[in-house]
N, C-alpha and C positions, 0 to 999 in steps of 0.2 A: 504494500500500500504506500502511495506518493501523497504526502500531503497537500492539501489545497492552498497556498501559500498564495500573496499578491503574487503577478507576474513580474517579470525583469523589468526591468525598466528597458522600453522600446520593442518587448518582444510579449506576444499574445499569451494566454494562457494555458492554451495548449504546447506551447513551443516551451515554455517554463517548465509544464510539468515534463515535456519529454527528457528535457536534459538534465533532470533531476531522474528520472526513473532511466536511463541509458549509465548514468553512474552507478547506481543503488543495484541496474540487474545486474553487469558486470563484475559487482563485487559479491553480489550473491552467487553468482556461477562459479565465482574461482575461488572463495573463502566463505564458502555455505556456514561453517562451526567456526566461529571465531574465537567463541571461549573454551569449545570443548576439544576441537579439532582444526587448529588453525591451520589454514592451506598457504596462500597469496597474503599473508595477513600483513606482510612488515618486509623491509629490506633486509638482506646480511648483516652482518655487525660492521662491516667496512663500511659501507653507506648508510650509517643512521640518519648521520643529517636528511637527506634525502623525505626521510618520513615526518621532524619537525614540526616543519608551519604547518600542517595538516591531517598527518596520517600515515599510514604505510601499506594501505590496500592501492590494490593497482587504479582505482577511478582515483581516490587521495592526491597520488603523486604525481598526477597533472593538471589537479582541478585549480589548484593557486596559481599556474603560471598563462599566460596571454596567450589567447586566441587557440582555443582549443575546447570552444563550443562550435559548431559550426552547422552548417546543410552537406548533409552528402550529395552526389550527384542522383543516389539512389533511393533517399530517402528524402520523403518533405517535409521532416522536423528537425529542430534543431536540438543537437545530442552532444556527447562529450568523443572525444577522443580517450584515450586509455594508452595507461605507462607498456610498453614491449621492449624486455629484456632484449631482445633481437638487433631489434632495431637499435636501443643504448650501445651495444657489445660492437656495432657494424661503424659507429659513426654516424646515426641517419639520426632524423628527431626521435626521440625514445616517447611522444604521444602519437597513438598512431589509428587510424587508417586517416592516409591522406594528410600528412607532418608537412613541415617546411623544407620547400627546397631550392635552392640548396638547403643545408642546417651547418651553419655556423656555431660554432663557442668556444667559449674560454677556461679549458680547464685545470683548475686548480691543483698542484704535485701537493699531497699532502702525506707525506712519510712519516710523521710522526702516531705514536700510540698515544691516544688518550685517556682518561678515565672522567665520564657523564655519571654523577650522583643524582639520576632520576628519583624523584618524590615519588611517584606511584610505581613504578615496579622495580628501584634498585639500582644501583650504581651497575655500568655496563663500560667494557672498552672501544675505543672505534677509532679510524685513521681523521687525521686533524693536524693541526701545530701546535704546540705546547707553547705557550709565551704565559708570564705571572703576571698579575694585574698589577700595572703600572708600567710594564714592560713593554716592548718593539719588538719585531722579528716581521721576517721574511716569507717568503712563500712567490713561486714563479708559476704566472699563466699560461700554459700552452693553447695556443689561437689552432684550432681546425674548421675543415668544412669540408663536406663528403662531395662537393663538386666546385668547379671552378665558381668565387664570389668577389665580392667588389670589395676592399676595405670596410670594417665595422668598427663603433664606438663601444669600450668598454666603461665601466665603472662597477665599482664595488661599496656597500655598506652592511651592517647589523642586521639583522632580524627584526630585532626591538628597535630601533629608532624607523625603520622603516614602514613599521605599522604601527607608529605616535607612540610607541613607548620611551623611556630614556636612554642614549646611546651608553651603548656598549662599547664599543669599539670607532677607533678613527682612524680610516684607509683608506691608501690612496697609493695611483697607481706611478710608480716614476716621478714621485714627489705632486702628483697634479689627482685633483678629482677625476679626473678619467684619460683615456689615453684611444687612440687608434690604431688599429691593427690589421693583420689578414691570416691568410693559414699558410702554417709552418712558423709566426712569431710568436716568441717570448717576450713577455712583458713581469715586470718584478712587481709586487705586489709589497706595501709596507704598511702592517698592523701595528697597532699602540691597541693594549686594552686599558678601557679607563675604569671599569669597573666589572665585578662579576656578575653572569648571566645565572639561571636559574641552574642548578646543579655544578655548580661551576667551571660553567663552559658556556661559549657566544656563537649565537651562528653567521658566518659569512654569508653574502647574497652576493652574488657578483651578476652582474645585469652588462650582456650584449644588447647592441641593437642596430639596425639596418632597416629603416621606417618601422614598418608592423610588425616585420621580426624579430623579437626579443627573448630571445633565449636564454636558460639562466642556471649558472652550476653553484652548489651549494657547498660548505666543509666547515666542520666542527672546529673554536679554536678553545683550547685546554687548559686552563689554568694551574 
């Protein structure tokens, strides 16, 4: 059952509730027992962040990021796209049918081991950078794109300051709020944390973009 909720704004009521229930069956197919029998329920322990700002069921992990509600050519409602390990593993956009293309991003080398003291289930480990609050450090972007694209604009921020909460962190790329780039560059990445996040760890947001394409990689950092 789909709740009857106002519609989106700019889109009918039917179109609301399909891409609310195009989420909700997808994760019912692939994580039927969440509590008793989890399936799809959550990323590995390397890509926590990933599940963060929203979840770790496959509609979850691309329902926060842009433009990935859409009209299929096959379908007259408008639905969600859905996370594919395939697609992530190939380089292609990891929301899929019918992703951005080319797909472009900026992804974060995050070597170090962390430890997330999660409030409700438990301190866990996952890849991130370790810096101590008050501290700097590093972290290098790798620029791809699974087919020939134009140069794109980076920028990176918090989790929490990004959806009005108090910043965590202040980064910035090459000493500048944002930097440009293509595929095959490197761009150096320089974190200050200013204070601690909940468990004592901040999430990175690093935000590509090339007009409506805004692609966007995540990484834990560790206190």
């Amino acid at each position: 059952m789909v709740a009857r909720c106002a519609p989106f704004s700019g889109k009918s009521v039917i179109d609301s509730i399909a891409s609310i229930a195009s989420h909700e069956m997808i994760e019912a197919a692939t994580d039927p027992l969440p509590e008793t029998n989890p399936a799809w329920a959550t990323t590995d322990q390397d890509h926590a962040a990933w599940a963060i700002p929203g979840g770790g069921e496959l509609g979850d992990l691309c329902a926060g990021f842009g433009d990935v509600f859409y009209y299929p050519a096959d379908v007259p409602y408008f639905v969600q796209r859905t996370w594919s390990n395939k697609a992530a593993a190939a380089g292609h956009d990891p929301c899929q049918p019918d992703g951005a293309t080319p797909y472009f991003n900026a992804a974060a080398v995050l070597n170090d081991t962390v430890t997330v003291d999660d409030p409700t289930n438990g301190p866990y480990t996952t890849k991130g950078v370790k810096i101590p609050v008050g501290g700097t450090g590093t972290v290098m972007l790798d620029l791809y794109s699974d087919a020939p694209a134009p140069a794109w604009t980076v920028q990176a921020s918090d989790l929490s300051s990004l959806f009005g909460g108090t910043p965590e962190l202040e980064v910035t790329i090459g000493g500048n709020p944002s930097a440009v780039g293509k595929n095959g560059d490197q761009l150096e990445l320089t974190i200050k944390v200013l204070q601690a996040g909940a468990g004592g760890a901040e999430v990175l947001w690093i935000q590509s973009a090339n007009g409506a394409t805004q692609p966007v990689w995540l990484g834990v950092v560790g206190n």
